[in-house]
C-alpha positions in Angstrom: 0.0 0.0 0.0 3.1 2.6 0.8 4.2 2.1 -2.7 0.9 2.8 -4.2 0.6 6.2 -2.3 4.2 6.9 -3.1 3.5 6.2 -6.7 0.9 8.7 -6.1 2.6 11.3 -4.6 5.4 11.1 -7.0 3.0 11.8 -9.8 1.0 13.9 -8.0 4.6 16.1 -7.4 5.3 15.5 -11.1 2.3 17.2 -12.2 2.6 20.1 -10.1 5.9 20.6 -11.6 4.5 20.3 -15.0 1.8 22.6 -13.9 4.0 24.9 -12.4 6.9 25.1 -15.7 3.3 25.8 -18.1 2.9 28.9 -16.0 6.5 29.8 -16.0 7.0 29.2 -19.9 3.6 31.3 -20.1 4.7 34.2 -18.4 8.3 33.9 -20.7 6.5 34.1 -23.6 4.0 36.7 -22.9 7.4 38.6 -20.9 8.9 38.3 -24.9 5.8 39.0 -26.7 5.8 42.3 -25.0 10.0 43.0 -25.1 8.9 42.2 -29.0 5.5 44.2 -29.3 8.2 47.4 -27.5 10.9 46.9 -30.0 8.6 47.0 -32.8 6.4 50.2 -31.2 9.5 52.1 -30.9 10.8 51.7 -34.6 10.9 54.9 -36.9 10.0 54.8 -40.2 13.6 55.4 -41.3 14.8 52.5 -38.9 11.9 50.1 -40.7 13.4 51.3 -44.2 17.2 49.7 -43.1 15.5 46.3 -41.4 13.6 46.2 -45.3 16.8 46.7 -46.4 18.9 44.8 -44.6 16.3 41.9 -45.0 16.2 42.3 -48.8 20.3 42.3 -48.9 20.1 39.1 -47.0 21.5 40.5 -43.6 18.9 39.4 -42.0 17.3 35.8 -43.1 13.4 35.5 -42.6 13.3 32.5 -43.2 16.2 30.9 -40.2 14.5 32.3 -37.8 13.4 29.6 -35.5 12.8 31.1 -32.4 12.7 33.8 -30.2 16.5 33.5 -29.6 17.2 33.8 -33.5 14.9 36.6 -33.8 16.1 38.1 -30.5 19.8 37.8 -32.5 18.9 39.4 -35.7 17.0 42.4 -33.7 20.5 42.8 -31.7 22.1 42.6 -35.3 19.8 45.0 -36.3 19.7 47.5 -33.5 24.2 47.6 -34.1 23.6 48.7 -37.8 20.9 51.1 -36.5 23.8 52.4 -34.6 26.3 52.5 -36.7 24.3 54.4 -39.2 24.0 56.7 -36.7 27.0 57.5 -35.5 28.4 57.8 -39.2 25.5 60.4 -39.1 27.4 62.1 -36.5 30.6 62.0 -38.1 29.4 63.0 -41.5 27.9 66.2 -39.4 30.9 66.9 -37.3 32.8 66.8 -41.2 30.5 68.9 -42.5 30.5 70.9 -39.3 34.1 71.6 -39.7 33.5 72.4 -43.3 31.4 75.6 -42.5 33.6 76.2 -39.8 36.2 77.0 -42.1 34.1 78.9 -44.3 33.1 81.2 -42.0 37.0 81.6 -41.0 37.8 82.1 -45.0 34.9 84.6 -45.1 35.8 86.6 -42.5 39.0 87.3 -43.5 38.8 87.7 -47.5 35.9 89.9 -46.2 38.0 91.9 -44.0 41.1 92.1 -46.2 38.8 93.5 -49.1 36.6 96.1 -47.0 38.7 97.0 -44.4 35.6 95.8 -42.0 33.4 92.9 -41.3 29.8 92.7 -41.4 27.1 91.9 -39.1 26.2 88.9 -40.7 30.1 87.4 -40.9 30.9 88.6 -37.3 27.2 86.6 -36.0 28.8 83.8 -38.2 32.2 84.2 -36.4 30.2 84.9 -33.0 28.3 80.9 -33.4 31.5 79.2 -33.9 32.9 80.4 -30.8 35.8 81.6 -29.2 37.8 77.6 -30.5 38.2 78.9 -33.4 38.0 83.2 -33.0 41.2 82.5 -31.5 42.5 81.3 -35.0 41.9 84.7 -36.4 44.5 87.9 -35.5 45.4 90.7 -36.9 48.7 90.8 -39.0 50.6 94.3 -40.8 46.7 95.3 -40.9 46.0 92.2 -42.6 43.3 89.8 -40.6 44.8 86.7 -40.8 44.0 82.9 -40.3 46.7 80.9 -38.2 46.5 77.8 -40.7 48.5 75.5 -38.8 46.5 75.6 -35.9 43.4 75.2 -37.7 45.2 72.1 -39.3 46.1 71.0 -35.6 42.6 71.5 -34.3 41.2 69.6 -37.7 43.7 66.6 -37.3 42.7 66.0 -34.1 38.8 66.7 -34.3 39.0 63.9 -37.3 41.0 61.9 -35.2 38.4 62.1 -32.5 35.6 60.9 -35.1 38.0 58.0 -36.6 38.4 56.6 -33.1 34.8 57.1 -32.7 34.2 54.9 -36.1 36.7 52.8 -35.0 35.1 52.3 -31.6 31.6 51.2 -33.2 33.4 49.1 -35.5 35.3 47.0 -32.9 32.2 46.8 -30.7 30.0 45.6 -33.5 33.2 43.2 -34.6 33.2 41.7 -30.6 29.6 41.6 -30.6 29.4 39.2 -33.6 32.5 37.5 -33.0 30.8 36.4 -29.1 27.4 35.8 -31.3 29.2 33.0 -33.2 31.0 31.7 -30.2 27.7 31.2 -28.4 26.4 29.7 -32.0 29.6 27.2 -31.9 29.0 26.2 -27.7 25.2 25.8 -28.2 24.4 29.3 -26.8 25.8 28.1 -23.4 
């Protein structure tokens, strides 16, 4: 008779933990549902365009997605180009940034040299870049001038600054996928 009731309490426990990992494995998948329904409420339009694209260039494969983990991977994949489209944004703009920088410098003093004054308009120009780059600018046998090796100094290293910065992203990204495929090789363990 023991045996019978132990029997029955073993199954009895059995079930409970069946019971009990159902409920768990609910509450994961409704936990991912909603990390899923996020991810997909907070994407932009331009963000949608680069998954379309990256999908139609075969950077991202439909069709191996198996499960939540694979699709987990390819948002991850996705969310690192998202970023590094952005931050070559932000070095494109610093470029260009320094660009009109100069220009304004230029301006300034062919302006000057030619008139013998500046204008309202080229000193507010002068006035936005900010005292970085006023400094470059001084005054010369009446002349203004533009200290063009310090402006190359100050370009080098801002363009430095953005190549370490690109570098950065690209190592991070490089890691990233290089631990990706080492979790792939060990089973994800």
């Amino acid at each position: 008779m023991r045996a019978i009731e132990q029997s029955y309490k073993n199954i009895d426990g059995a079930a409970n933990n069946e019971a009990e990992n159902l409920t768990l494995g609910k509450e994961e998948i409704e936990r991912k549902f909603t990390e899923l329904q996020d991810f997909l409420s907070n994407l932009s339009v331009e963000d949608f365009e680069i998954f379309t694209e990256m999908v139609n260039n075969n950077q991202i494969d439909l069709s191996a997605i198996d499960s939540y983990d694979d699709l987990t991977e390819a948002i991850q994949r996705f969310k690192a180009t998202i970023q590094d489209v952005s931050s070559l944004e932000d070095n494109i703009k610093a470029l260009e940034d320094l660009q009109k920088s100069y220009d304004i410098l230029a301006g300034a003093v062919d302006e000057y040299n030619e008139n013998g004054y500046i204008t309202t308009k080229t000193l507010e120009g002068l006035l936005s870049l900010g005292n970085e780059y006023i400094s470059l600018l001084s005054i010369e046998n009446g002349q203004l001038v533009l200290n063009e090796q310090a402006l190359r100094d100050m370009l080098t290293a801002k363009m430095q600054d953005t190549q370490i910065t690109m570098l950065d992203s690209v190592l991070t990204e490089a890691l990233a996928a290089a631990e990706r495929d080492a979790a792939a090789a060990t089973g994800g363990n």
